[in-house]
C-alpha positions as CSV (number, residue, x, y, z in Angstrom):
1,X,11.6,28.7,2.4
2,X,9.5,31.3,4.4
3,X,7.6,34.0,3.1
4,X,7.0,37.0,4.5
5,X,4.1,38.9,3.8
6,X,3.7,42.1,2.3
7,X,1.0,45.0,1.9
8,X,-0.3,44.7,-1.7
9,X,0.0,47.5,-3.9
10,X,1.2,48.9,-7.4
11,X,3.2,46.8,-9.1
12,X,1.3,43.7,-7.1
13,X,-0.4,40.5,-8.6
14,X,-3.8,40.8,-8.4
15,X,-4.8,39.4,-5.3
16,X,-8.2,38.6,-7.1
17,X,-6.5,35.6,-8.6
18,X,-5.0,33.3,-5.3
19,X,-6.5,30.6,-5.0
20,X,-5.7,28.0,-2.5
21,X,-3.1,26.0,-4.3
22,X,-2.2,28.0,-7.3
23,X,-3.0,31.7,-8.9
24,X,-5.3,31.6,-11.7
25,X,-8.3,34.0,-13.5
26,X,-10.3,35.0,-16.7
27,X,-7.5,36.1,-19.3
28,X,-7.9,40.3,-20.4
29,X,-9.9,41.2,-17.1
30,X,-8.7,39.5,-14.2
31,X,-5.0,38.0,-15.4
32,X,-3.0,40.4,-17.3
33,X,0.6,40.6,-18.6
34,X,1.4,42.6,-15.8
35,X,0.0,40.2,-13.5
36,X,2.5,38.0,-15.2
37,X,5.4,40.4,-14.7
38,X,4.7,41.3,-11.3
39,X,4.4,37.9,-10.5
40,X,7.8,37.1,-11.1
41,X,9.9,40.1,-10.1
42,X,7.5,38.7,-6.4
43,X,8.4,35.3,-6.8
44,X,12.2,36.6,-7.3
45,X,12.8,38.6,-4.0
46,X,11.8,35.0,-2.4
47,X,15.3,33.8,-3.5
48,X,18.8,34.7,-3.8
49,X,20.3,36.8,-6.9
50,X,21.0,34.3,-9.5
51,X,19.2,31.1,-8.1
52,X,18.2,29.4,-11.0
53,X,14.1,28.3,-12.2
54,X,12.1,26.6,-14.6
55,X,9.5,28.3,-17.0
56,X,7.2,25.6,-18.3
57,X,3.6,26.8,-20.7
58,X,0.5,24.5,-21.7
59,X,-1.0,24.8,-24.7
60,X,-3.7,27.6,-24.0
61,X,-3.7,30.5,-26.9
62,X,-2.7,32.7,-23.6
63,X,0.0,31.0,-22.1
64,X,2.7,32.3,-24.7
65,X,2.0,35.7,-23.9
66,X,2.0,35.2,-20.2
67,X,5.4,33.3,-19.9
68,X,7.1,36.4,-21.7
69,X,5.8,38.5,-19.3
70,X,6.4,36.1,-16.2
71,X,10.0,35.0,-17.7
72,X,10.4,39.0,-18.0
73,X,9.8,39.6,-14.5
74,X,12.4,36.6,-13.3
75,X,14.8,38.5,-15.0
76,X,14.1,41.5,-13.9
77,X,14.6,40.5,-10.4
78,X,17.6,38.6,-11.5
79,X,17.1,35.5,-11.4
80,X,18.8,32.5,-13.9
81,X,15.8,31.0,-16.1
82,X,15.4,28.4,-17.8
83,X,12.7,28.3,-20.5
84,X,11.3,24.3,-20.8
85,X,8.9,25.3,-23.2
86,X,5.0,23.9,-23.9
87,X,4.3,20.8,-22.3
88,X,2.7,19.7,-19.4
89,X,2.7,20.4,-15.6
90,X,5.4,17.1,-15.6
91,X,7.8,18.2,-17.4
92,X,8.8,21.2,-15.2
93,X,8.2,19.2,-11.9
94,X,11.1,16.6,-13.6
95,X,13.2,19.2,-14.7
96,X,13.2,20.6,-11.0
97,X,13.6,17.3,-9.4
98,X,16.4,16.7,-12.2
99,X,18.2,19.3,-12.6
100,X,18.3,20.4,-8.7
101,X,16.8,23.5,-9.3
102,X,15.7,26.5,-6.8
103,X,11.9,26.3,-8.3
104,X,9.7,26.8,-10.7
105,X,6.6,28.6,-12.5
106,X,4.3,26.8,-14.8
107,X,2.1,28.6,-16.6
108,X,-1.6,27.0,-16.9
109,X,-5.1,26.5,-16.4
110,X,-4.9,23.0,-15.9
111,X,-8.4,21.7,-16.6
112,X,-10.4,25.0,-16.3
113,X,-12.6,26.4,-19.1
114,X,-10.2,28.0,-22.3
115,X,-10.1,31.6,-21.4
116,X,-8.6,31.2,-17.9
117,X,-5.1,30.7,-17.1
118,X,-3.1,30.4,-14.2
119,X,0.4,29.5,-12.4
120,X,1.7,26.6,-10.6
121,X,4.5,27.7,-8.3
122,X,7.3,26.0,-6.5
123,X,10.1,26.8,-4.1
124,X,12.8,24.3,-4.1
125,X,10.8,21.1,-4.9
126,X,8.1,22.1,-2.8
127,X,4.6,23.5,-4.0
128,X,3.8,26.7,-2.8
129,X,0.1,27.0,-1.4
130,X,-2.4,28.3,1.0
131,X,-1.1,31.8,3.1
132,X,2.4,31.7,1.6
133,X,1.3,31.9,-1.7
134,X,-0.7,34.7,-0.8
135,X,1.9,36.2,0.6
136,X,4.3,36.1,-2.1
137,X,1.4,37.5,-4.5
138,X,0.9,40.3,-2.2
139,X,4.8,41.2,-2.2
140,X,6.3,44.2,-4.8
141,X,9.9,42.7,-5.6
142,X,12.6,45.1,-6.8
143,X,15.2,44.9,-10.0
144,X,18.5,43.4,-9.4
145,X,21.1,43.3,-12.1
146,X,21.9,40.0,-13.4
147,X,19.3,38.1,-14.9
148,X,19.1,36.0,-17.2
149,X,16.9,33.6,-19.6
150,X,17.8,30.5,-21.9
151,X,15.9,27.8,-23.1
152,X,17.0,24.4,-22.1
153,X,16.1,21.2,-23.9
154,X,14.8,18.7,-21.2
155,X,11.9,16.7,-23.7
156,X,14.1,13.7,-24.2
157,X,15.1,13.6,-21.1
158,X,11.8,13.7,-19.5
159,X,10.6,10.6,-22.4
160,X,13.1,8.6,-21.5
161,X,12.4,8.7,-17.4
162,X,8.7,8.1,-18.6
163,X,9.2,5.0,-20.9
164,X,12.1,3.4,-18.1
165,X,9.1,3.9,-15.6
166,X,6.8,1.5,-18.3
167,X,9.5,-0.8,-17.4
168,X,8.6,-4.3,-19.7
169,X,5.2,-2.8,-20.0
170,X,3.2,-5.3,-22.3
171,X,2.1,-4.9,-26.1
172,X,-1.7,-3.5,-25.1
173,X,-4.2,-1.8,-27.4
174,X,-4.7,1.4,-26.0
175,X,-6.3,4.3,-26.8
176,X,-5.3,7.8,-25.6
177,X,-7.0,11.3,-25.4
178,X,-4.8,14.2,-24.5
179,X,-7.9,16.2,-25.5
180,X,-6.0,18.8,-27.3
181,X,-4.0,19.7,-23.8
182,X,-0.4,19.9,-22.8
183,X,0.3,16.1,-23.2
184,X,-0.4,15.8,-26.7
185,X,3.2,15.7,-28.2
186,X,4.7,13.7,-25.3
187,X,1.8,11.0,-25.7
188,X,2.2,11.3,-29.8
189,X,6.5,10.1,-29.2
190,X,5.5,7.7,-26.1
191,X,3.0,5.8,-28.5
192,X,5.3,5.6,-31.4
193,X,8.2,3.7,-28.8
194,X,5.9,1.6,-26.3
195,X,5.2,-1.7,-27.6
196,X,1.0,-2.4,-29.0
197,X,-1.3,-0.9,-30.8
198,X,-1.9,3.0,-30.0
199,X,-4.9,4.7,-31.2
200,X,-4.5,8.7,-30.8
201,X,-7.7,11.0,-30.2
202,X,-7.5,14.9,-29.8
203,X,-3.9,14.7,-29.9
204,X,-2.9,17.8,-31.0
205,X,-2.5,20.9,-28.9
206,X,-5.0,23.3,-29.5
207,X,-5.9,25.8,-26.6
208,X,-9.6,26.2,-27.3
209,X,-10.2,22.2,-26.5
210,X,-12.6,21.6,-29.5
211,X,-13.1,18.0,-28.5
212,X,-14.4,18.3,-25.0
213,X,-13.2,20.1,-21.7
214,X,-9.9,19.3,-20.2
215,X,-10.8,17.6,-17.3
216,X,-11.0,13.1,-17.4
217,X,-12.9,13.3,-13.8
218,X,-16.0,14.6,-15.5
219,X,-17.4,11.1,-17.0
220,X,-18.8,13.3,-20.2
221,X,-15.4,14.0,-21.1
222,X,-15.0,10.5,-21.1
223,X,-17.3,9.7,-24.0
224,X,-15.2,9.5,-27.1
225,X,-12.6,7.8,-25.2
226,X,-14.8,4.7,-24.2
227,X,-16.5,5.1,-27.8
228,X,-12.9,4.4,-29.0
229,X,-12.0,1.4,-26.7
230,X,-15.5,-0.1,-27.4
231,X,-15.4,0.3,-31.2
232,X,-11.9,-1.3,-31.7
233,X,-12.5,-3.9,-28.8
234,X,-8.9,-2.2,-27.3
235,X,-7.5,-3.1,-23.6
236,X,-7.9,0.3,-22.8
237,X,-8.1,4.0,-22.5
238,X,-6.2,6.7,-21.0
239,X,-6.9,10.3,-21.3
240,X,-4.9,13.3,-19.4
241,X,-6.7,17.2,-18.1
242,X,-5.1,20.1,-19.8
243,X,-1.5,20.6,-17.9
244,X,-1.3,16.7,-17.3
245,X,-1.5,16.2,-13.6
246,X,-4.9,14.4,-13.7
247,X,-5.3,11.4,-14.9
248,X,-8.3,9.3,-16.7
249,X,-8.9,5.4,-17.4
250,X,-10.9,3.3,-19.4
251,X,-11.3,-0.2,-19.3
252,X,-11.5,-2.9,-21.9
253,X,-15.1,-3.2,-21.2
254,X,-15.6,0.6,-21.9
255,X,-16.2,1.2,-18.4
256,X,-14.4,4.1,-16.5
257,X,-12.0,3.0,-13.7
258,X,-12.5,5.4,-11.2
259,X,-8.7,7.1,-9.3
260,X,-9.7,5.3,-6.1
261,X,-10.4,2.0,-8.1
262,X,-7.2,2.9,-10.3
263,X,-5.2,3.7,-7.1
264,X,-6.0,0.5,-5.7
265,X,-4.8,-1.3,-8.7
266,X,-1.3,0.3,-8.9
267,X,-1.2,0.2,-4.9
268,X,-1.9,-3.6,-4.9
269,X,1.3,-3.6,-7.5
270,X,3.4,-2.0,-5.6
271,X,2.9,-3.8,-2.4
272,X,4.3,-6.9,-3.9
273,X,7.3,-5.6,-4.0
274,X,6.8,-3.0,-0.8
275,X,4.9,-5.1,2.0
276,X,3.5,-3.3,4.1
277,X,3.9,0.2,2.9
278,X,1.6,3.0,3.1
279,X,-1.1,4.1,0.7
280,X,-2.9,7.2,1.3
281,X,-6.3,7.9,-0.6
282,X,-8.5,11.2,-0.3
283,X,-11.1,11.5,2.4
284,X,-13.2,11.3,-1.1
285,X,-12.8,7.9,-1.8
286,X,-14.4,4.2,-1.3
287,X,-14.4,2.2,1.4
288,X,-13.3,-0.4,-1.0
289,X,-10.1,0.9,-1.5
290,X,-8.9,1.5,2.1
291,X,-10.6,-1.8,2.6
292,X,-8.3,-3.3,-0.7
293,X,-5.5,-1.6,0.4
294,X,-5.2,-3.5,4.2
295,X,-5.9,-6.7,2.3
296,X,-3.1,-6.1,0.0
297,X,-0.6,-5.9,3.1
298,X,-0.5,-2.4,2.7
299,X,-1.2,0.8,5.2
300,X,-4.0,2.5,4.1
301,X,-3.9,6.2,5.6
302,X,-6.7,8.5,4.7
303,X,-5.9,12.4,3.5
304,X,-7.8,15.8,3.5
305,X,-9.0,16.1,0.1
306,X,-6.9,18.8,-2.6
307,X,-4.0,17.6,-4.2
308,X,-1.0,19.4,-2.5
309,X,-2.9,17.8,0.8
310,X,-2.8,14.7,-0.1
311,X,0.9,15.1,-1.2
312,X,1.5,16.6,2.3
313,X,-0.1,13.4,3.5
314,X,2.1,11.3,1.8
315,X,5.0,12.6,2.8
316,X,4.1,13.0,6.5
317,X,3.1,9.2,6.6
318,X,6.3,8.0,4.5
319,X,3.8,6.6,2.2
320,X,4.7,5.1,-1.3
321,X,1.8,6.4,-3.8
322,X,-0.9,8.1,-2.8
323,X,-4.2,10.0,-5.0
324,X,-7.4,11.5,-5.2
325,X,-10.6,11.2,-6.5
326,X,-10.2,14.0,-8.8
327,X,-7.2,12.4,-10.9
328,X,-4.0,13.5,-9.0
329,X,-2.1,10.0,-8.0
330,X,1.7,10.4,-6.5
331,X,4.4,8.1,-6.6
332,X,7.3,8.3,-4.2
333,X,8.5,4.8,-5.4
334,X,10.9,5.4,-8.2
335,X,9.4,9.0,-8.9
336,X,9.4,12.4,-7.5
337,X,6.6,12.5,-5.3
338,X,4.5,14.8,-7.8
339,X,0.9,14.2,-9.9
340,X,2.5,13.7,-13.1
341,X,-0.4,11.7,-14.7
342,X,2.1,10.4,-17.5
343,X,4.2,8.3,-15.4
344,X,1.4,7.2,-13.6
345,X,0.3,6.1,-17.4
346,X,3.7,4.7,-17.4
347,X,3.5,2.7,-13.9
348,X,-0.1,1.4,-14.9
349,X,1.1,-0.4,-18.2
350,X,4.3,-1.8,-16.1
351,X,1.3,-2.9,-13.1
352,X,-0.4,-4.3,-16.3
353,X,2.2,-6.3,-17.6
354,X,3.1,-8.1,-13.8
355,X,-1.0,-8.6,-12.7
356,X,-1.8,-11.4,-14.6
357,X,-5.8,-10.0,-15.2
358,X,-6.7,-7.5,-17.7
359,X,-7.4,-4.1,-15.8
360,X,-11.6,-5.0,-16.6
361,X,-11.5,-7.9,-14.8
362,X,-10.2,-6.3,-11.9
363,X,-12.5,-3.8,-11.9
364,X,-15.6,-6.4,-12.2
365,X,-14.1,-8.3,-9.5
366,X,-14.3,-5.3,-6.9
367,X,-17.0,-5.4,-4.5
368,X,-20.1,-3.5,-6.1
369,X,-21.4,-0.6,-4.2
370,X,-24.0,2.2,-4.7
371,X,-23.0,5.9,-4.5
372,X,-23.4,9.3,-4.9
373,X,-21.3,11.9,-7.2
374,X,-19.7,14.8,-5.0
375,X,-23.0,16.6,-4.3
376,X,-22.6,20.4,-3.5
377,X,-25.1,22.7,-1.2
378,X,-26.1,26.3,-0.8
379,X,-24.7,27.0,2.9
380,X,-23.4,30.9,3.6
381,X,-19.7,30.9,4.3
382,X,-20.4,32.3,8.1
383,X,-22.6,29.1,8.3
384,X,-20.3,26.1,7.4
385,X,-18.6,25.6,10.6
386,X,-22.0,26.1,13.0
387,X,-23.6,23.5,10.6
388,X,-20.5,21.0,10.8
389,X,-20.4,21.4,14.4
390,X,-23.8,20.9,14.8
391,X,-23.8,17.6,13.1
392,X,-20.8,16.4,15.2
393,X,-22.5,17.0,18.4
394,X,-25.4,14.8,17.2
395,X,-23.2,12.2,16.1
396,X,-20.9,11.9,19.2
397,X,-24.1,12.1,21.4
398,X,-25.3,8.9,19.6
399,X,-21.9,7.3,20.1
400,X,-21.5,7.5,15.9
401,X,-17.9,6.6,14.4
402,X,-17.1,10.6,12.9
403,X,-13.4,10.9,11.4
404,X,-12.5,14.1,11.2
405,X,-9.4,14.3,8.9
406,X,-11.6,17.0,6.3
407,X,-14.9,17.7,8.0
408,X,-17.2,14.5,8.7
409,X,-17.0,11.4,7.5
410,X,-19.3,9.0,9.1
411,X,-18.7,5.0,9.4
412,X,-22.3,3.1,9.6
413,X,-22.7,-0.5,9.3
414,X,-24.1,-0.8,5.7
415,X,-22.2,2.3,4.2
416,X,-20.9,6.0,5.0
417,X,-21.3,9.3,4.5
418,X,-19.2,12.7,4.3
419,X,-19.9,16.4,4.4
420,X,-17.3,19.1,4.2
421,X,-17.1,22.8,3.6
422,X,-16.3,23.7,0.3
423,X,-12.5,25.7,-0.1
424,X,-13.9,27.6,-3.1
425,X,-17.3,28.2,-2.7
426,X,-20.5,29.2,-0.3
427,X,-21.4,25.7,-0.3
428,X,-21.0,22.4,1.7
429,X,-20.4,19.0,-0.5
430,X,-21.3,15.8,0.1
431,X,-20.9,12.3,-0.4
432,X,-22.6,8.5,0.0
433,X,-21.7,4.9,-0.6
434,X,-23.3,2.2,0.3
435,X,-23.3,-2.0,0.1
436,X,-26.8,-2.0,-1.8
437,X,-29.2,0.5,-3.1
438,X,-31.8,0.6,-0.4
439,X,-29.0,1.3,2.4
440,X,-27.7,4.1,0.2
441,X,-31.4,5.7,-0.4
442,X,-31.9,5.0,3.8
443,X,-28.5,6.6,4.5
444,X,-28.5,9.7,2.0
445,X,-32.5,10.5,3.8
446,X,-31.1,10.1,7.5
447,X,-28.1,12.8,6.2
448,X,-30.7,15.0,4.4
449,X,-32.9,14.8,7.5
450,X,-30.1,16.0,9.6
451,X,-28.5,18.9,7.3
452,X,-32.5,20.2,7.1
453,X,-32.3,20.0,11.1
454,X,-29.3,22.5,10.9
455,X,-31.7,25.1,9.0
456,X,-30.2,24.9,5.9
457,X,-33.0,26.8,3.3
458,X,-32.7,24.2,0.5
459,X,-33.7,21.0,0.7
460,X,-30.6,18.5,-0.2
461,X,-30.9,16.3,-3.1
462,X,-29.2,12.9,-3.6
463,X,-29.1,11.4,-7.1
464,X,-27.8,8.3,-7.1
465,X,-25.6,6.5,-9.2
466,X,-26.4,2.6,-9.4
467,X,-23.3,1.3,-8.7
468,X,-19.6,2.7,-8.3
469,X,-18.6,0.9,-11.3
470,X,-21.2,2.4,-13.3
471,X,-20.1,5.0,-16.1
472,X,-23.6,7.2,-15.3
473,X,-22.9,10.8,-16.2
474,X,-23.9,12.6,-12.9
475,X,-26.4,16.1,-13.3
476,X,-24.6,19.0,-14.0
477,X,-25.7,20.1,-10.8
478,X,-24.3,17.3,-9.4
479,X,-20.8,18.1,-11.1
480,X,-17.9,19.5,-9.4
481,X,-14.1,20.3,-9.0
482,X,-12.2,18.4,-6.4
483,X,-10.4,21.2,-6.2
């Protein structure tokens, strides 16, 4: 559905808190209750008097408050809603899908610090992002008679679509860290029905995140989920951000499976029964798996990086899963297309049960290589694309092998590189693999070389970590969002 744009104004969400693929700020300064309310009497002029929505929460100590006001607003611009409750980002994409809905507003931070919150939005079954969610922010909508508000029981509904999707998943040992988010009571009732041994960390829901930070793609967060799985010798670990659209894994060894490793795993699963279908992976992500993918049978196709891209990818190449190095994976097969990390839990026990190899022995049997974390530079926003289009030049004059799906990523013999402008931030990010240490040190100095050429001020650093199967915590520095 299209959105026309509107002058913002009193009454208007701050426009302080769009963000490319959802709305979100500091609690008390920049996200209010009436940022809440406004939002949704907005979001209610988009569709017709009475449509009906979904109103999901997570578990931050603000997200109560903020769903009042938002559920508030849909009423007051007359729409039907229906009030899902706390739980994660899943549970409203399913009760969409499920229930045919018009859309649907989750309130969360997803895997941002405690005291910032946010909203997920879709129209239809589609996510609203990029100038149409702006748009709609910017918009005042009006009061129209009529609204209404109910809650509507969908938690047993959603289980049992999650536990059909284990399939005959096998009795494992696993361990599982909701980390005090969203997911907590759904993983508490899956773990008491799946077959095994479940051990249960941080799994209660507790908005200030006492544990660690919501987010499984930060290896830190990690820790006391590998401590688990190496302490009780357990098959493995699976740990969920804050809303429960990004997922973390563990292996038996205590070694984290990285989402492109993970990806290939479910991918080579599902081509078995799919030949030949397509897998997208993030412009982000190893050689290896593209690489694993072809060998497989499959199609690998390579996406822009952020998660409602890489859905868009999917969709456009009629692809089956598809994921991201930050955590989001997608299945189309059997599912609704969204990053609900719990039935990708769900479809990696059932991958588990057909594969034949514990998930650590396919891990060790990938072909090693050496790379970097997501590295992040100082570059002045006016400066990104004069620096990226300097670098092309220089590579096509050399005859290099540049895709440009998301700014550059060059193909070399013994490895490749990529640098892209950051969506969120004055900065440029970076990243290197490579088939042995040296190339990686010889490639990560040529790219260096070349972004000093360019006239950036600060001189790029490249720690490295040893192996892409290592668990190394990368510098805070080297730390970033995928967002």
């Amino acid at each position: 559905m299209r959105v026309e744009p509107a002058a913002s104004g009193p009454g208007a969400v701050n426009p302080g808190l769009v963000r490319a693929y959802d709305l979100r700020g500091t609690v008390g300064t920049d996200l209010t209750a009436a940022d809440a309310r406004a939002l949704g009497l907005a979001y209610a002029a988009a569709l017709a008097p009475g449509a009906r929505v979904a109103v999901g929460y997570d578990g931050r100590l603000s997200s109560p408050m903020l769903e009042a006001a938002l559920v508030a607003g849909l009423v007051a611009g007359g729409l039907d809603v229906a009030r899902i409750g706390c739980g994660p980002t899943g549970l409203l994409y399913s009760t969409v899908h499920t229930h045919d809905l018009a859309g649907g507003i989750m309130v969360t931070g997803s895997h941002n610090p405690p005291d910032q919150n946010g909203f997920k939005l879709l129209l239809g079954r589609e996510p609203l992002f990029g100038p149409a969610l702006a748009a709609l922010a910017a918009g005042v909508g009006r009061p129209r008679a009529g609204g209404t508000a109910a809650p509507l029981g969908v938690g047993d509904a959603y289980l049992d679509r999650l536990l059909a999707a284990a399939g005959a998943a096998p009795a494992l040992r696993i361990g599982w860290d909701p980390g005090h988010g969203a997911t907590a009571q759904v993983v508490t009732r899956l773990a008491a029905r799946l077959p095994g041994e479940h051990h249960l960390l941080n799994a209660t829901i507790d908005g200030r995140f006492p544990a660690h930070h919501p987010d499984p793609s930060e290896p830190a967060n990690l820790a006391q989920l590998q401590a688990l799985v190496r302490r009780e010798a357990l098959d493995l670990g699976i740990a969920f951000d804050g809303d429960g659209d990004r997922i973390g894994v563990v292996d038996g060894d205590g070694a984290i499976v990285w989402a492109d490793q993970l990806l290939l795993f479910l991918a080579t699963d599902l081509l078995r029964d799919h030949p030949g279908a397509a897998v997208v992976g993030d412009v982000k992500s190893s050689r290896v798996l593209f690489d694993g993918i072809a060998a497989a049978g499959g199609r690998p196709s390579m996406s822009p990086s952020g998660y409602v891209l890489v859905r868009r990818a999917m969709l456009a190449a009629g692809a089956s899963l598809a994921g991201e190095m930050s955590g989001h994976l997608f299945f189309a097969d059997r599912w609704d297309g969204t990053d609900d990390a719990l039935h990708v839990a769900m479809r990696l026990l059932a991958a588990l049960g057909r594969a034949g190899v514990t998930l650590a022995a396919f891990r060790r049997a990938l072909p090693r290589t050496h790379a970097t974390p997501e590295l992040r530079f100082a570059c002045p926003d006016d400066r990104k694309a004069p620096v990226l289009a300097a670098l092309e030049r220089a590579l096509l004059a050399q005859g290099a092998a540049v895709d440009r799906t998301d700014g550059l990523r060059v193909t070399l013999p013994d490895g490749w590189w990529l640098l892209r402008a950051s969506g969120t931030e004055p900065k440029l990010t970076a990243r290197v693999e490579a088939w042995t240490a040296d190339a990686l040190r010889t490639i990560a100095a040529d790219l260096s070389a070349r972004l000093l050429a360019t006239g950036l001020v600060q001189p790029p650093q490249f720690p490295a970590i040893e192996d892409h199967t290592d668990t190394a915590e990368p510098t805070d520095a080297a730390r970033s969002s995928s967002r």
